[in-house]
Every structure is written in structure tokens, then in C-alpha cells.
C-alpha positions, 0 to 999 in steps of 0.5 A, a space after each residue: 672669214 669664207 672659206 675658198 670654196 665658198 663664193 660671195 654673192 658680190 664676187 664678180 661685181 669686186 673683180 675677183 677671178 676664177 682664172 686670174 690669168 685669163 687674159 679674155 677678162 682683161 676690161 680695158 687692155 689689149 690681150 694680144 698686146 700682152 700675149 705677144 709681149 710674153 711670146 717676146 720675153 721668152 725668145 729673148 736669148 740667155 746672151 742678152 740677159 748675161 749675168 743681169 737680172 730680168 725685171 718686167 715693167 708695166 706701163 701705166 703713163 704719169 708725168 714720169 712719162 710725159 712728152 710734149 705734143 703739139 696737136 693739130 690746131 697747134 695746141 702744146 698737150 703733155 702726154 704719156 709717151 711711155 718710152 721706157 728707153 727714155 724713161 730708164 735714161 732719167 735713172 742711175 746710168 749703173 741700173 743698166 749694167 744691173 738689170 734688163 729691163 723688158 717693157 709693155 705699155 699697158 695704159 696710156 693715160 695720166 695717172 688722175 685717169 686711173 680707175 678700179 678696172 685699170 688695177 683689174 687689168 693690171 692684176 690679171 696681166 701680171 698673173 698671165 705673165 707669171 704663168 707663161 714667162 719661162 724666163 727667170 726673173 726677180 720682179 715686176 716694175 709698174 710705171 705709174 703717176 702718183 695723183 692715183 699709185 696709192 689707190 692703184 697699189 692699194 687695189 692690185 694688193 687686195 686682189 693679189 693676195 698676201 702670197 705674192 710670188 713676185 716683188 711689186 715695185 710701183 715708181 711715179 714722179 
């Protein structure tokens, strides 16, 4: 087993990070999106949480999320909508009362699309927000399809290490 110290040749080509919270190693999501996103978190008022509990979703699309779409040649197309108001009303109408659930649309693709960059990105998003969330908070909620979860869970766990600081929950339909 190497040592922490010790870097592989094969590192970078794997994703491992130096900084897993270096939001300008992000391969295909937006930075600015995320940065804001935690800039939003953190100014949202102690009144509004109460006494629930803040969970942080992260959406990668799958037909949990899918709309129906009708596009310019009048073709009928099922998308990722990733309205996570709409999502959360599909759940256990006592959920609200329990949780405040903040969302950020990561990805907007169907859950066949997902690949080895998009865990990367996922990665490397949850860390920045662990570090620069000043709020408390019980865990991250990752909104995905199932053709891929396994492999996509799979792949963020690798790269997350055993010593999570946060409970992962994945959910797709």
C-alpha cells in the first residue's frame, strides 16, 4: 500500500486531487454556479431552517426527473427538468416538515450519459461545499438516474475515501 506521501505515476490520469476542493478542476460543471450556490446557503437565515434538519441535494438528472418537452419540429422529448420543487413533491409530504432541502442542478443529463468526469466533478463539488458551508448540516442528497448510480456511487466512494464527514444518499427511479 503507498504511503500519502508517495505519489503514483497514474495519479492524475485516475482524478486524484491535491486540493479536492479546487473548484478550477471541475471538467465539466460550472464553478461559478457552485460558488454561488454555497454563497447562497450561507446567507440563508437560522428562521428558515427552524428546527429542521439542512440536507444539500445535488442534481444529476434520470427520469425522476424527466419533463416532457416538445421541441421545435414539434418532436415530444423527455428531459431532466431538475426542478427539485417538483421532485420533492413526488415524496412523503412529512419530509418537508423534517428537512430543508437546498438544491443545485450539477448535471442536466439522463443517467445513461453519466461518466467517470461527472463522479470527478461530483467529488470535488461536495468537498468545496464542506469546506466553505458554514451552516450545519446532516448530509448530501445526489439526485440521479439508476442505468448509471451504481458506477457513479461506486466511483465518488473510491475517490472519497472511507472517512466520509458527511452521509452520501443516492436516489434515482
Amino acid at each position: 500500500m503507498r504511503g500519502t506521501a508517495e505519489k503514483h505515476p497514474d495519479d492524475e490520469e485516475f482524478g486524484f486531487e491535491e486540493d479536492p476542493t479546487d473548484l478550477d478542476r471541475l471538467l465539466i460543471a460550472d464553478k461559478e454556479s457552485v460558488a454561488e450556490f454555497v454563497e447562497k446557503l450561507n446567507r440563508i437565515d437560522p428562521k428558515e431552517i427552524g428546527d429542521r434538519s439542512l440536507v444539500i441535494a445535488l442534481g444529476t438528472g434520470g427520469t425522476i426527473s424527466m419533463i416532457e418537452e416538445v421541441s421545435e419540429d414539434g418532436t415530444r422529448l423527455r428531459v431532466p427538468s431538475l426542478d427539485f420543487n417538483d421532485i420533492f413533491e413526488k415524496t412523503e409530504p412529512s419530509l418537508k416538515s423534517r428537512f430543508l432541502v437546498q438544491d443545485l442542478s450539477v448535471f442536466k443529463i439522463d443517467s445513461s450519459q453519466m461518466q467517470y468526469a461527472h463522479a470527478h466533478d461530483l467529488a470535488i463539488i461536495q468537498n468545496y461545499i464542506i469546506k466553505n458551508l458554514k451552516k450545519d448540516f446532516v448530509g448530501f442528497l445526489f439526485i440521479h438516474g439508476t442505468d448509471t448510480m451504481a458506477e457513479s456511487s461506486s466511483a465518488l466512494a473510491a475517490m472519497l475515501g472511507e472517512n466520509l464527514v458527511k452521509p452520501i444518499v443516492y436516489t434515482g427511479s
